[in-house]
C-alpha positions in Angstrom: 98.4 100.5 110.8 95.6 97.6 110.6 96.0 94.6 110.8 99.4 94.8 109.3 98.3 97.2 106.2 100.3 100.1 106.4 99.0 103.0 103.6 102.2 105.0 104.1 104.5 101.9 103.3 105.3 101.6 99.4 104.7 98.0 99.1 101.3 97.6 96.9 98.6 97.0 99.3 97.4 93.3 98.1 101.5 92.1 98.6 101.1 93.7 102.5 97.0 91.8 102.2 98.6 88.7 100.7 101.3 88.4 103.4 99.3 89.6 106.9 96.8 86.9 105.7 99.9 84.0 105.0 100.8 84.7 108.4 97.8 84.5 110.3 96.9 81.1 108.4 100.2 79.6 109.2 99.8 81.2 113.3 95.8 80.0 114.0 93.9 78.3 111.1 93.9 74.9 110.2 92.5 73.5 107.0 89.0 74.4 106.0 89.2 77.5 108.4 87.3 80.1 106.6 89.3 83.6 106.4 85.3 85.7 105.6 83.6 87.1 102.5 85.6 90.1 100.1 83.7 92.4 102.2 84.5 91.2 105.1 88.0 91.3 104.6 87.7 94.7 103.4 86.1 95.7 106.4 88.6 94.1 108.8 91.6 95.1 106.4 90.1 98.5 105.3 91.2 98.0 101.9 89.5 98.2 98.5 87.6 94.6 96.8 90.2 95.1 94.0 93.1 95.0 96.4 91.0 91.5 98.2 90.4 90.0 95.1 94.1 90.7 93.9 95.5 89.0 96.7 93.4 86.3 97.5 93.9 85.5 93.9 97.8 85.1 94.6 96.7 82.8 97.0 94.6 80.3 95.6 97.4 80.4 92.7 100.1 79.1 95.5 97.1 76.0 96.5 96.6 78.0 100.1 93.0 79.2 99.4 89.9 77.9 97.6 86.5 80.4 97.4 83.5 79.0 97.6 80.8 81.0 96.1 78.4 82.7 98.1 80.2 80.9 101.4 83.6 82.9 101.5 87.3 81.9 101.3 88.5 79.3 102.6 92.1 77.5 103.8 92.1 74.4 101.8 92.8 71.1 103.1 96.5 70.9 101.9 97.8 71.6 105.1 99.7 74.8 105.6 102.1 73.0 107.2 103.6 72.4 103.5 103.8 75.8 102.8 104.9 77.3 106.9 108.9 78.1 106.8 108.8 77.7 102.5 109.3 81.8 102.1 111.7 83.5 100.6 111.8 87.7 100.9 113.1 89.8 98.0 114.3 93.1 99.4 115.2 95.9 97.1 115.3 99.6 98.1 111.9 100.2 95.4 108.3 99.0 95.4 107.4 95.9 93.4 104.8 96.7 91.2 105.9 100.4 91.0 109.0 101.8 90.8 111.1 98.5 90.9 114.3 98.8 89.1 113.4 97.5 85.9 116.0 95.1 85.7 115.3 93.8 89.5 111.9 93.4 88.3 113.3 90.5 86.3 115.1 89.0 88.7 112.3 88.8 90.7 110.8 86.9 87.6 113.7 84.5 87.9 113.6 84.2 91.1 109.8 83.2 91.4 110.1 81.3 88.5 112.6 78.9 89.7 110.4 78.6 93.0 107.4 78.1 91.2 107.6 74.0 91.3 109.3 73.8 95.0 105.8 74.9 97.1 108.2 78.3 98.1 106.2 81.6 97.8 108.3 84.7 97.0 107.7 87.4 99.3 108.5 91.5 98.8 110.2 93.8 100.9 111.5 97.3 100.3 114.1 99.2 102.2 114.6 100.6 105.1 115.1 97.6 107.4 112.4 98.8 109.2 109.7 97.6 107.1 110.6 94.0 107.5 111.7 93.8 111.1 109.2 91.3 111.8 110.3 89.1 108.8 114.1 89.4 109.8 113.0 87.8 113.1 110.1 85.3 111.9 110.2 81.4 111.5 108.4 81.2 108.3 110.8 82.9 105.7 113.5 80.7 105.2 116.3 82.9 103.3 116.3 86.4 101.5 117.3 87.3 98.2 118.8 91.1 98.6 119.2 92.9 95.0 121.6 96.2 94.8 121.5 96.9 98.5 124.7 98.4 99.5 124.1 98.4 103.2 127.1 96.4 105.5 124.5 97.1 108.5 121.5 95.4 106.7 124.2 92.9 106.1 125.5 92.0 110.1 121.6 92.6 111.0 121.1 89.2 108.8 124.0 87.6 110.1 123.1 88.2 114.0 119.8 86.6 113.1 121.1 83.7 111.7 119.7 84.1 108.4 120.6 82.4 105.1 121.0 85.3 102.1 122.5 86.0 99.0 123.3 89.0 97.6 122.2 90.4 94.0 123.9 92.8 92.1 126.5 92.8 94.6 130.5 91.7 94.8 131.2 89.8 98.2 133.5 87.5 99.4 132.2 86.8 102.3 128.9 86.1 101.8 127.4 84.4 98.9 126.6 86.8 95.9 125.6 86.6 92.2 125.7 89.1 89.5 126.3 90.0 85.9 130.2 89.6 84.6 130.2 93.7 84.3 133.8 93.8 82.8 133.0 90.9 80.2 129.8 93.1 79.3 132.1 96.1 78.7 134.9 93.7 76.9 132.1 92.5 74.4 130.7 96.3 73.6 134.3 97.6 73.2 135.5 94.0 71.1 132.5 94.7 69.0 133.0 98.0 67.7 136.4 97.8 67.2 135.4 94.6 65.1 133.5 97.4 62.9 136.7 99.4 62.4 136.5 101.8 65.2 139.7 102.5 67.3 138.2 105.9 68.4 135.9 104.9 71.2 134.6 107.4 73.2 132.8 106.2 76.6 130.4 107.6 78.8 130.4 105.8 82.1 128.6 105.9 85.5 130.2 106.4 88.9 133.7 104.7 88.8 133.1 104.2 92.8 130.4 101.8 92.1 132.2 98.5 91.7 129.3 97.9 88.4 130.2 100.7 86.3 134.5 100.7 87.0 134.2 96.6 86.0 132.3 98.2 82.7 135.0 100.5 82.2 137.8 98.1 83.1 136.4 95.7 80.3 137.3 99.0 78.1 140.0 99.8 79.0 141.2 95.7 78.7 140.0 95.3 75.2 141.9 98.8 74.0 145.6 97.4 75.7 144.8 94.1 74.1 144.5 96.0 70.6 147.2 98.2 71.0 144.6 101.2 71.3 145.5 104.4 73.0 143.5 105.2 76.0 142.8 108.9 75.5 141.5 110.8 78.5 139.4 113.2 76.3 137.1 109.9 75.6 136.1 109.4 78.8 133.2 111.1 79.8 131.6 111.2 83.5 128.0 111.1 82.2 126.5 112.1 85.8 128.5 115.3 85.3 126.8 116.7 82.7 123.6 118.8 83.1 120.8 118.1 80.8 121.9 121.8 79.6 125.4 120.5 78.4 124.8 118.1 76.9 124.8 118.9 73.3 127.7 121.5 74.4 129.3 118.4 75.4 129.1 116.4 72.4 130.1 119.1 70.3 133.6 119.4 72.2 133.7 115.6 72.1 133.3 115.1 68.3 135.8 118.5 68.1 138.7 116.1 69.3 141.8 115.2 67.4 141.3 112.4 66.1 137.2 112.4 66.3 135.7 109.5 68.0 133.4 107.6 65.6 131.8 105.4 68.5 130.5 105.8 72.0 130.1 103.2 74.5 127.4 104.0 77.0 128.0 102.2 80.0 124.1 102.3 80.6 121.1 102.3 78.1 119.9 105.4 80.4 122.5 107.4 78.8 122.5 106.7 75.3 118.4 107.5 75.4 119.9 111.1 77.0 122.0 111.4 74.2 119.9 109.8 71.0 117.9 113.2 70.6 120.7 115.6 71.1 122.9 113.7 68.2 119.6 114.0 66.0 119.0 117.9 67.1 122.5 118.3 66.1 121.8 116.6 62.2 124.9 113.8 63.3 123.1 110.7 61.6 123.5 107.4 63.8 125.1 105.2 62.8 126.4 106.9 60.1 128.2 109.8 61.5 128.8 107.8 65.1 128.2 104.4 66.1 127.1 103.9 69.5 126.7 100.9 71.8 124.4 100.8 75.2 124.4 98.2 78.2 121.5 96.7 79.9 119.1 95.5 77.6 116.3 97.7 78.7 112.8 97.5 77.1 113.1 101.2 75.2 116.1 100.5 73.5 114.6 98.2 70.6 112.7 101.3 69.9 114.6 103.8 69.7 115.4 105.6 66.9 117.8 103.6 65.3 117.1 100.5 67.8 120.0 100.4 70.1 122.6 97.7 70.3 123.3 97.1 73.6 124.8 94.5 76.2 122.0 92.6 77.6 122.4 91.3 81.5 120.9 88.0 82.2 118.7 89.3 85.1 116.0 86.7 84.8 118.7 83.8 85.2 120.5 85.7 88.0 117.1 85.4 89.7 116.8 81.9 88.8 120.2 81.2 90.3 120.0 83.6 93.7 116.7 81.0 95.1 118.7 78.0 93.8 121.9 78.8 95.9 119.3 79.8 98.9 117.2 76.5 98.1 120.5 74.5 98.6 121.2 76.3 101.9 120.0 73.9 104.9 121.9 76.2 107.4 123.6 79.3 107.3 127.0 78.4 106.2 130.4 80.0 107.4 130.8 83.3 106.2 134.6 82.8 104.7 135.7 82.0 100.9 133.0 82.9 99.1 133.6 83.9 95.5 131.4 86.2 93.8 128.9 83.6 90.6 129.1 85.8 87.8 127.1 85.1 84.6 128.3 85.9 81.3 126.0 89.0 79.5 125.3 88.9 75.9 125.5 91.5 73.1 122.3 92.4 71.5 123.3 93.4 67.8 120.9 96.0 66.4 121.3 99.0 63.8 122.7 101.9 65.5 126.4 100.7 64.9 127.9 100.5 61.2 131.2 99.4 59.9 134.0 101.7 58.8 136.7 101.6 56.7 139.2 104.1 58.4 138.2 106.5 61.5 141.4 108.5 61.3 139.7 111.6 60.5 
């Protein structure tokens, strides 16, 4: 490792540049210290121009750094004082710029959106802990923002240090935590298509041990006893069960059923793009042979073939909200009676559900 740039870590390499060189202005430089040319922090940072450039750009952006040509870079005269302990950390368990969870990538959005106007950069971490030691026990980062971790260890490690957080993506009542309303999302699929007519609705769901996908499913199942709609165990399909092998064997079986299903909820959009190909390899047209609904909102499923209508999670509000509650945190408050903020999702009507007239067939 030099100078805090680690090749072997995940984080891009300007985010770990951008970072070593926020802490060594808030530790030893005053304003108008110069921090050296592009090449010379390449040399001392043995790192590419592109990845200099990239995050003394991020810099000068936040009002920390000026460039001067032909002189260097430069701490401007805003003191860093208004920026030292103004720094939030996003931890996920994927890189930013790379693999990031497509729908943590907007929360991130939200997230640095909302601190955009309060002078509070927005810093990356990924998991393990041990990438961020030093930022669990620093003065400068004043509260973290910790999306679909699942970790009660990460957790305590937080606590012992004192640290404000709030959990994304998570249920907790005992520490503060924001998220979608998961069984409303799967209320709204499941109110929809029986608003087309359907009473046979099939649904594929995730892992019924994460609290996400059994709120989904309870949503189901809550809209089908408010309708006086059977439940029927042959609908219910454990999509991580299936090998990519079975699939069409699968739907064959499924549409075999007395009486066939003539809608699908997919508890995630990742499913339904599984499936989309095999219903087409197998000539069933959608949405006239089988309307299906998706959940999540990602970016393929306006364009997919039909476009999908799904149930879209406010992620770039959740973000907004997480540094809001941490903004309004002066000091770590007592870990009792905290109740899950859930925010309402909305369904995104497109044209691979139809209307029927009777699906008893």
């Amino acid at each position: 490792m030099i100078n805090n740039i680690d090749k072997n870590n995940p984080t891009p390499l300007y985010i770990q540049l951008e970072r070593a060189l926020r802490k060594k202005i808030s530790n030893s430089l005053d304003s108008d210290a110069s921090l050296g040319t592009v090449d010379e922090l390449c040399k001392t940072y043995d790192v590419s121009a592109i990845t200099v450039k990239r995050a003394l750009k991020e810099l000068a952006s936040a009002g920390i750094v000026k460039s001067i040509k032909s002189k260097g870079n430069f701490v401007t005269r805003q003191s860093y004082a208004k920026f030292k302990e103004k720094t939030m950390a996003f931890v996920s368990y994927k890189t930013l710029h790379h693999v990031l969870n497509p729908m943590y990538a907007k929360v991130f959005e939200g997230a640095k959106a909302a601190l955009s106007n309060k002078d509070v950069f927005l810093d990356f971490y990924s998991m393990p802990i041990t990438s961020f030691k030093d930022a669990i026990l620093s003065n400068y980062i004043m509260g973290f923002i910790v999306v679909g971790v699942r970790d009660y260890a990460f957790y305590e490690i937080l606590v012992q240090a004192n640290k404000n957080f709030v959990l994304v993506d998570v249920t907790s009542n005992i520490v503060p935590s924001i998220l979608t309303n998961h069984q409303l999302g799967g209320e709204l699929a499941t109110e929809y298509l029986i608003k087309l007519g359907h009473t046979n609705i099939a649904i594929f769901n995730g892992n019924l041990e994460n609290e996400i996908f059994k709120a989904r499913f309870d949503g189901y199942k809550k809209v089908l006893k408010k309708n006086n709609i059977k439940l029927r165990g042959s609908y219910v399909i454990d999509s991580l069960s299936i090998s990519q092998d079975r699939k069409q064997n699968c739907i064959d079986k499924l549409l075999r059923f007395k009486p066939r299903p003539t809608a699908i909820f997919f508890t995630a959009d990742e499913y339904a793009f599984d499936f989309m190909p095999i219903f087409k390899k197998m000539d069933i047209n959608i949405p006239k042979d089988i309307s299906i609904v998706g959940y999540n909102d990602l970016e393929g499923a306006s364009h997919t073939e039909p476009p999908l209508t799904t149930v879209k999670q406010p992620m770039f509000e959740i973000g907004r909200r997480a540094a809001s509650i941490l903004l309004n945190m002066s000091d770590r408050q007592k870990l009792n009676n905290f109740k899950p903020t859930l925010i309402g999702p909305t369904l995104i009507e497109r044209t691979s559900c139809q209307r029927i007239k009777n699906d008893n067939f």
